[in-house]
C-alpha positions as YAML, in Angstrom:
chain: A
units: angstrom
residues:
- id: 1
  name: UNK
  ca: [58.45, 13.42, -66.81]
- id: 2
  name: UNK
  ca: [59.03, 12.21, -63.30]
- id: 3
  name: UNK
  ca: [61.11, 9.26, -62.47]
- id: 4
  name: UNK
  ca: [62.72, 7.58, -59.43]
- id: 5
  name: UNK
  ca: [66.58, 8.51, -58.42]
- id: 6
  name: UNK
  ca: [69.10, 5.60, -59.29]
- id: 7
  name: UNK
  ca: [69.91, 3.48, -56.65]
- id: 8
  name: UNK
  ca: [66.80, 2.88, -56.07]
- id: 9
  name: UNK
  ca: [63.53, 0.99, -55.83]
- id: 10
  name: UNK
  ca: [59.82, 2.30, -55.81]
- id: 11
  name: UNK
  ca: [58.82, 1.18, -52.08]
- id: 12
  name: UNK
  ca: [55.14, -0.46, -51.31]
- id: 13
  name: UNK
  ca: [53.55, -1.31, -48.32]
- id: 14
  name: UNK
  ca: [52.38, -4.74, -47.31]
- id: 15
  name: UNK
  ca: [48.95, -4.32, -48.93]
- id: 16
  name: UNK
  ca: [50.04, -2.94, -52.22]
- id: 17
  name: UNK
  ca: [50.07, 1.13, -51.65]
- id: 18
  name: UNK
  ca: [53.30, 2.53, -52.94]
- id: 19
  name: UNK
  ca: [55.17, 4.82, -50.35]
- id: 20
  name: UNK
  ca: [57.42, 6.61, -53.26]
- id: 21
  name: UNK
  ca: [61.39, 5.81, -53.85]
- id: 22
  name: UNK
  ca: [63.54, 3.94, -51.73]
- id: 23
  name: UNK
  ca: [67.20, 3.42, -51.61]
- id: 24
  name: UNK
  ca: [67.83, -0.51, -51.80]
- id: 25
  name: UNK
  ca: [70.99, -2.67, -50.69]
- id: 26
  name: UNK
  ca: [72.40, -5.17, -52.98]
- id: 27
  name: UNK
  ca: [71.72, -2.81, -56.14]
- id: 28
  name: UNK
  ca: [74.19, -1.18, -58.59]
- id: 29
  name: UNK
  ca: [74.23, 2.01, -59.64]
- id: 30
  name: UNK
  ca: [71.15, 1.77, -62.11]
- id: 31
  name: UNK
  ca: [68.91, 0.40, -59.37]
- id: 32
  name: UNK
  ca: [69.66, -3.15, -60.26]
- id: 33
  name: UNK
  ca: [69.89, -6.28, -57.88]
- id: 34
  name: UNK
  ca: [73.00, -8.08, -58.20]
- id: 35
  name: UNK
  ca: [72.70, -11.48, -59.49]
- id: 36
  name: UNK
  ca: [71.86, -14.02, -57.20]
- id: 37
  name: UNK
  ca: [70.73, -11.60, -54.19]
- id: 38
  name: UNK
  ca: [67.64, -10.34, -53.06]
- id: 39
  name: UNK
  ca: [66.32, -6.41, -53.31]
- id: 40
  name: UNK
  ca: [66.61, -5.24, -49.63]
- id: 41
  name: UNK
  ca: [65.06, -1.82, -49.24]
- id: 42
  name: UNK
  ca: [66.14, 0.05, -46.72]
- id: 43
  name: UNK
  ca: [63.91, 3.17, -44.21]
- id: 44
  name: UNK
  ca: [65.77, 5.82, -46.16]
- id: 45
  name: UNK
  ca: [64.13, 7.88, -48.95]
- id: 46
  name: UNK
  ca: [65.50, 8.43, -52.65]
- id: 47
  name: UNK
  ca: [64.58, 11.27, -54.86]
- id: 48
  name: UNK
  ca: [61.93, 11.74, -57.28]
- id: 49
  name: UNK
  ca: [63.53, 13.52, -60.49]
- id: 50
  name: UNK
  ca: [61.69, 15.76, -62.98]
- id: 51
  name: UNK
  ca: [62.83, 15.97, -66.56]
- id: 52
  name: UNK
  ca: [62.00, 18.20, -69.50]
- id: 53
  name: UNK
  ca: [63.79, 17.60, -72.88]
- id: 54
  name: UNK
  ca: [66.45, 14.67, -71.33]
- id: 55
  name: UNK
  ca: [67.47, 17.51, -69.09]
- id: 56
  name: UNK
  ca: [66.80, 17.18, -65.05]
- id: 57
  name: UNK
  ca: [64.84, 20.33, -64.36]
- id: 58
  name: UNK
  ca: [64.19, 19.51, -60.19]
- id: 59
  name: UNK
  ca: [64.62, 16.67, -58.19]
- id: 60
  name: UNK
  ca: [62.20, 16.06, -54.80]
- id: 61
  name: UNK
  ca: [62.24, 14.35, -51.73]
- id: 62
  name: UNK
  ca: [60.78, 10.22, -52.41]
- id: 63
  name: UNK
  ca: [58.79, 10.63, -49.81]
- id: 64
  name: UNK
  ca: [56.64, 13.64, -51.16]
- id: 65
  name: UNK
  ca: [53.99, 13.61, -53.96]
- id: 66
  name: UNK
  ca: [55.79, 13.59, -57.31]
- id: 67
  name: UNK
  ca: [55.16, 17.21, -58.78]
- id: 68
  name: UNK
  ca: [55.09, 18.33, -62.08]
- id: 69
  name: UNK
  ca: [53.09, 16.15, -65.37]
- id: 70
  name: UNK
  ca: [53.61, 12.66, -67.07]
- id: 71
  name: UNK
  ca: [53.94, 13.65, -70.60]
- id: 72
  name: UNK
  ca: [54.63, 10.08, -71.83]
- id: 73
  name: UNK
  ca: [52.64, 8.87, -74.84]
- id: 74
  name: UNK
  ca: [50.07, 6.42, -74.13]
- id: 75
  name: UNK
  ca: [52.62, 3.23, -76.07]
- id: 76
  name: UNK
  ca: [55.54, 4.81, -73.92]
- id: 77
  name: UNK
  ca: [53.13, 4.51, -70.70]
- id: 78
  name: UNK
  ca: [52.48, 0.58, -71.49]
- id: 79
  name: UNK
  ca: [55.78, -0.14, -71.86]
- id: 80
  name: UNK
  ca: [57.68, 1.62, -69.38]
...
């Protein structure tokens, strides 16, 4: 499983395409905005981090192509 680095947001551009993980201002530590402020993402890249078994197994440069497989289950996939 591949997620997104805390801290973080997944970035998009104007029209929609998403650019990979992005380290955002006005977020705690668990990528959340602070109440009452607005998400400002910032030019620098987070990390895109690969799990197998709860354990992180390699962790990647945001602004690369995610490696490795999504092995959620189709329910987990709609929900998450």
């Amino acid at each position: 499983m591949v997620s997104r680095d805390r801290k973080g947001k997944d970035g998009f551009t104007a029209n929609g395409k998403e650019i990979g993980p992005q380290v955002t201002k006005n977020a705690n530590h668990n990528g959340d905005v602070k109440k009452g402020e607005k998400a400002k993402q910032t030019r620098k890249f987070g990390y895109w981090n690969s799990f197998k078994n709860g354990e992180r197994v390699n962790k990647q440069p945001g602004d690369t192509k995610p490696q490795g497989k999504d092995n959620r289950s189709f329910i987990e996939k709609l929900f998450n």
